[in-house]
N, C-alpha and C positions, 0 to 999 in steps of 0.2 A: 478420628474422622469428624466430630461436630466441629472442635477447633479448625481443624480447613475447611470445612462445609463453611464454618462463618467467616474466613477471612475470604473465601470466594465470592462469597454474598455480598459480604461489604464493597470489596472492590469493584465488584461488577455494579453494582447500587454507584457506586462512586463514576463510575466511567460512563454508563448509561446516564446519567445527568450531561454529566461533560460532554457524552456525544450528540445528545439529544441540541444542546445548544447549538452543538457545532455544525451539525446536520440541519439544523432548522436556519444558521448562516449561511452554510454552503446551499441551500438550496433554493434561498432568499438572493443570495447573490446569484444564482445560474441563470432563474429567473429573468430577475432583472437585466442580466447583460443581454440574454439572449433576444430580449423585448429589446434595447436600449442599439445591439449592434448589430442586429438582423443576421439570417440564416448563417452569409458567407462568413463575415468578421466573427460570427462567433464559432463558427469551422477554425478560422486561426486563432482564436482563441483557446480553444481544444486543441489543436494538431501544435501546438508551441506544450501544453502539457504533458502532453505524451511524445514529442522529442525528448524534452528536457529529462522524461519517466529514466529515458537509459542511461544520462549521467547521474542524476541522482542514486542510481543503483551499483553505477562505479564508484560513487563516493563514500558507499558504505561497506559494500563487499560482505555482508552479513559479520564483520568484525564487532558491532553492537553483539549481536546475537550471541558469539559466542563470549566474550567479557562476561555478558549476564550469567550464562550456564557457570563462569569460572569465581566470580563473584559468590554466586548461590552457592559454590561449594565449598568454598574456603572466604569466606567473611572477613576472615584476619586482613585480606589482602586486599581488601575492596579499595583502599587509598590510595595504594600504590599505581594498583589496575587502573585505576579512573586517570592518574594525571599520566601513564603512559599511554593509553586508547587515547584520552584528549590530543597528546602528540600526535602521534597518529594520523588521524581524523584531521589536523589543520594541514596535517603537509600535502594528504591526500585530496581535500576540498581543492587547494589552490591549483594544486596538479589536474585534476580532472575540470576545475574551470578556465584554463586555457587550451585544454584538448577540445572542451565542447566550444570555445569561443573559435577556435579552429574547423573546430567540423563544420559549425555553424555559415564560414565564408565560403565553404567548398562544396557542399552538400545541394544536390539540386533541388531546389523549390521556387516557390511564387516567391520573386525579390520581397513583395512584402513583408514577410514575415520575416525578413533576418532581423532586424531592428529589435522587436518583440523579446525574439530569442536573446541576442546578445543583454538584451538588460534583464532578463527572467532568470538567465542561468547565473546572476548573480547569490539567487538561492542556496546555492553548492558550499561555498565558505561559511554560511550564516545556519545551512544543517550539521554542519560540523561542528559548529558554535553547541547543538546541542545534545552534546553527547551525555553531559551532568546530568542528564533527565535519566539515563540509565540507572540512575541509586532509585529511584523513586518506583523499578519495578524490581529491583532487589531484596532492598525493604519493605517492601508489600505498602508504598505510601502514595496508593496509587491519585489521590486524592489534590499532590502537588503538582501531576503530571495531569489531571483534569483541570487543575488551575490555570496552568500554560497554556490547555487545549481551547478552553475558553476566553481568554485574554486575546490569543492568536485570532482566534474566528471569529471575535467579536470586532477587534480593531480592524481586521482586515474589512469585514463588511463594513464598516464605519468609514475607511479610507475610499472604498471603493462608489460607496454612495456618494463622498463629496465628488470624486472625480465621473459622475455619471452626470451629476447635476450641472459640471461643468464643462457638459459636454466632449469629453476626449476619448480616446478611440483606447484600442487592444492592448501599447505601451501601456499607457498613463494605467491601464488597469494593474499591471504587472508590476507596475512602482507602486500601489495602495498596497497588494497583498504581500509586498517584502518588507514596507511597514509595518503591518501587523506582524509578521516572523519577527521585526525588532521584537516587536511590545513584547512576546511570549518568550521572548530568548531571555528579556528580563527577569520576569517570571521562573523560570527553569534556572538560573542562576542562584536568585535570590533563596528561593528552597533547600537546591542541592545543597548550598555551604551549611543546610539547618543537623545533613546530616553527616557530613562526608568533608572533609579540606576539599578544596578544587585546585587543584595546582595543573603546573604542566614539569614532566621529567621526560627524557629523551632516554629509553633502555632499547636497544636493538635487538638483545635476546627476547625478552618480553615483544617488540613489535612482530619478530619472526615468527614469536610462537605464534600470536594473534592470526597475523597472516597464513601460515601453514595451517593453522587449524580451522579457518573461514574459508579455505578454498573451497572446499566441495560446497558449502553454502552459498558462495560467490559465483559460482556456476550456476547454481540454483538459482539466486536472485534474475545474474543475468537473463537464463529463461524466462520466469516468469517479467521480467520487463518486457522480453519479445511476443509473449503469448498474450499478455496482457494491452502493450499499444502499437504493434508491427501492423495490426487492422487502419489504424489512423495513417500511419505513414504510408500503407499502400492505397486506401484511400484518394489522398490526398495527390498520386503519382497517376493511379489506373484512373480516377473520377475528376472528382475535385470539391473542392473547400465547401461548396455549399453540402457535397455528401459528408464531406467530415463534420459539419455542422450540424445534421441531421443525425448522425450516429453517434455525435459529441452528447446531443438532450437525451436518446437513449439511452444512451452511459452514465451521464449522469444520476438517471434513476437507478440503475442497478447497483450504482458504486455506492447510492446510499444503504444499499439493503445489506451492502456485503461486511457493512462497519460493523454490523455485532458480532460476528464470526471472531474478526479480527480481534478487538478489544478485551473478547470473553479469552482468545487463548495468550492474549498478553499477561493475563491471570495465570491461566492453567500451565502456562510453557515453564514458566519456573518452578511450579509443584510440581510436573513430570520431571523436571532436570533432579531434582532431589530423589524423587518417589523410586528413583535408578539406581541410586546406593543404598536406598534404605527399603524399599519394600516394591516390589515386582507385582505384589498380586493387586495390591491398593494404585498400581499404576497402570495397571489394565482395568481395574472396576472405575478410576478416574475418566479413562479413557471414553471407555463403552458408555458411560454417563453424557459426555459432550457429545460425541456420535449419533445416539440416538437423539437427544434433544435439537441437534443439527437437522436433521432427519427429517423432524415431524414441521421446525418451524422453515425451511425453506421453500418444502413441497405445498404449505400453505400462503405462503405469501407467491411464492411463484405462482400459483392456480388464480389468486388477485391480480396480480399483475396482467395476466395473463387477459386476462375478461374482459380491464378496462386499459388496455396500453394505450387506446386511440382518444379516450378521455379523458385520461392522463396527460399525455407531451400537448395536447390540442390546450387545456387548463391551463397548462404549468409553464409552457414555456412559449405560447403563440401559437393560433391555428396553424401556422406554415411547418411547424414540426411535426403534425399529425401525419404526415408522410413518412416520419419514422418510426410508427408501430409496428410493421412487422419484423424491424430492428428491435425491438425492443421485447417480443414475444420472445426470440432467441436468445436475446440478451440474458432473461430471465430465467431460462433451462441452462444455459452458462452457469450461473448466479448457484441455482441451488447446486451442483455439481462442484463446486466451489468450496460449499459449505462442507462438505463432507473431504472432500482433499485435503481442505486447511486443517482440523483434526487429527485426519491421518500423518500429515506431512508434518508437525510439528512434534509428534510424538515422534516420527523418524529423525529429526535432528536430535531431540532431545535423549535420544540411546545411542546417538553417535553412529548412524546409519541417515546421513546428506545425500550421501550416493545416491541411496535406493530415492529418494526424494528428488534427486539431479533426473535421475533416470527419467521419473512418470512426468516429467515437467520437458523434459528433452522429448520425449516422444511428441507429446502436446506441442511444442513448438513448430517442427515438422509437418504435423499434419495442420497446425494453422496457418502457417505459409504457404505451405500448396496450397491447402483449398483456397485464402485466401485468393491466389491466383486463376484458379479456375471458377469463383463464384464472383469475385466483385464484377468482371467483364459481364455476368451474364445476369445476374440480380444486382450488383449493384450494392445500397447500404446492407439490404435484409443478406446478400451473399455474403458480406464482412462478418454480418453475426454468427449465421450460420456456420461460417470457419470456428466461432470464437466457441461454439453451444457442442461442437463435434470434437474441439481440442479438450478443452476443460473435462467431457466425459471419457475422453482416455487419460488425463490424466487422472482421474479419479479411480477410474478401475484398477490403473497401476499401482496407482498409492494402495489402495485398501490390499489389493491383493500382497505387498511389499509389506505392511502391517501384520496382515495374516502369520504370515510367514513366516515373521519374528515372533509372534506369540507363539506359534507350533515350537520355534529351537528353542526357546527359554525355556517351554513345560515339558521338552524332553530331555534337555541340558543335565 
């Protein structure tokens, strides 16, 4: 136990630097745009991310995810793994960036934003590029994958600062931060080969398994893209750009808080993958460990958030955003509901129960789409939240309960 106690310590030490940079760019950059491109532009500046949210989620299909679990449990194989997912991954980038260049021409919106779109979803081939960063959460090296994190965020705010000072609009921003995905793709390259060959091999048996065994996670994904930006896209149809603009700066603060959740179980998802064959009870004391710690620090930053949201977005992003506090009060009862999902839900992939994980994320979608529809007409940004603060809390009660469940059949197994 001290042995993973330390290597969870290290990494999380490792990645909390990295995020912190990253976080302190991305929020240096939200800033600035939103001063730089005012309410509307920077609604399409948002509502182009959260389009793009659901190809980027075709392009992965949770096929990372599971390579990792198959990785973690046979080692011997990690080489082979790597250069047939890297297959993979490039056929599926190039495929899913002419569906979205597709949807893109046909899809109703403000003509202005197809342009944006068409050069952002260039993104799609260049995340595929970086699948080699998967050895670096195999190997517990998580330190190569904080290297990337900040090369990426740091170039990209460096790109995007000169195209501020040069005055250009929502594009030109879209071409700085897909230079920086260059600079960090370099970075993830250069590492991987420290541990792993990087090749590419074409095995069809190996793609199928990948593929049949990511479906129910694929499903999942897709949910959580709907639950997560179907708010901006209706938005954008029932309102309009200056609300997605307004509900872009609230987002944006919550999307910072939700980063530690995420990066701590980038750690902890591969000790559960293992903790599966090897020890059942050390995978429920792992568990209950992040849960509870989930627990105490969500409901306290939430209670923050919560007191000062109006001089928050008023600070941070221009008085004119101060109209998106009581988006963001919502936003925040989201946020922490989140935190405890991500725990449970990841333990559920990791015992090979997606399902039950598809399931609590499928209900949430549903009930964010409706409400969706019956609160933005009548509230407005703060209705969008409220859809999003009433999804999230079903899907949490389904997870945990889903969780439960399995602990009850293993300890009477």
């Amino acid at each position: 136990m001290t042995g993973l106690r330390a290597v969870i310590v290290k990494n999380v030490t490792v990645q909390s630097v990295a995020e912190a940079v990253a976080l302190a760019c991305g929020f240096i950059s939200a800033v600035l745009l939103s001063r730089h491109l005012g309410v509307t532009a920077f609604g399409a500046f948002n509502y182009a991310f959260a389009f793009m949210y659901f190809f980027v989620t075709l392009n992965d299909l949770g096929i990372n995810t599971v390579a990792v679990r198959e990785m973690s449990k046979a080692p011997e194989r990690t080489a082979d793994l790597l250069a047939t997912l890297l297959s993979l991954r490039i056929v599926l980038g190039l495929a899913v960036l002419l569906l979205a260049w597709a949807t893109i021409a046909i899809w109703p919106m403000e003509p202005t934003l197809r342009r944006p779109l068409m050069v952002f979803a260039l993104v799609l081939p260049l995340s595929a590029l970086h699948v080699p960063s998967v050895l670096f959460q195999v190997s517990m090296r998580l330190e190569y994958g904080a290297a990337a994190v900040i090369t990426t965020r740091v170039a990209g705010l460096a790109f995007v600062l000169l195209m501020i000072a040069a005055d250009q609009g929502v594009t030109a921003m879209f071409v700085a931060l897909l230079a920086g995905e260059l600079c960090g793709l370099a970075v993830v390259w250069r590492f991987a080969r420290r541990l792993a060959p990087v090749g590419l091999r074409v095995d069809r048996a190996t793609w199928s398994m990948l593929l049949r065994a990511s479906a129910p996670l694929a499903l999942g994904l897709v949910l959580v893209a709907l639950i997560n930006r179907v708010d901006f896209i209706l938005l954008e149809r029932l309102g309009a750009l200056e609300d997605v603009g307004l509900y872009g700066a609230a987002y944006r603060v919550t999307n910072l808080l939700e980063k530690f959740p995420i990066f701590v179980m980038a750690t902890v998802y591969p000790v559960m993958s293992r903790l599966t064959v090897d020890d059942g009870v050390q995978l429920r004391r792992v568990y209950r460990g992040v849960f509870w710690r989930f627990a105490i620090m969500g409901a306290v930053l939430g209670l923050a958030v919560v007191l000062v949201a109006p001089w928050l977005l008023a600070t941070g992003f221009g008085e004119p955003f101060r109209a998106g506090a009581a988006a963001l009060r919502w936003l925040v009862v989201a946020t922490c509901c989140l935190y405890l999902a991500l725990a449970g839900g990841n333990l559920l992939i990791a015992v090979g129960r997606p399902r039950d994980n598809a399931l609590a994320l499928g209900v949430g979608v549903v009930l964010n789409i409706g409400l969706n529809f019956v609160l933005i007409p009548i509230y407005g940004v703060a209705g969008a939240a409220m859809a999003t603060a009433a999804s999230f809390g079903a899907v949490m009660i389904v997870t945990l309960i889903a969780v439960e469940r399995y602990f009850v059949r293993e300890a009477t197994a």
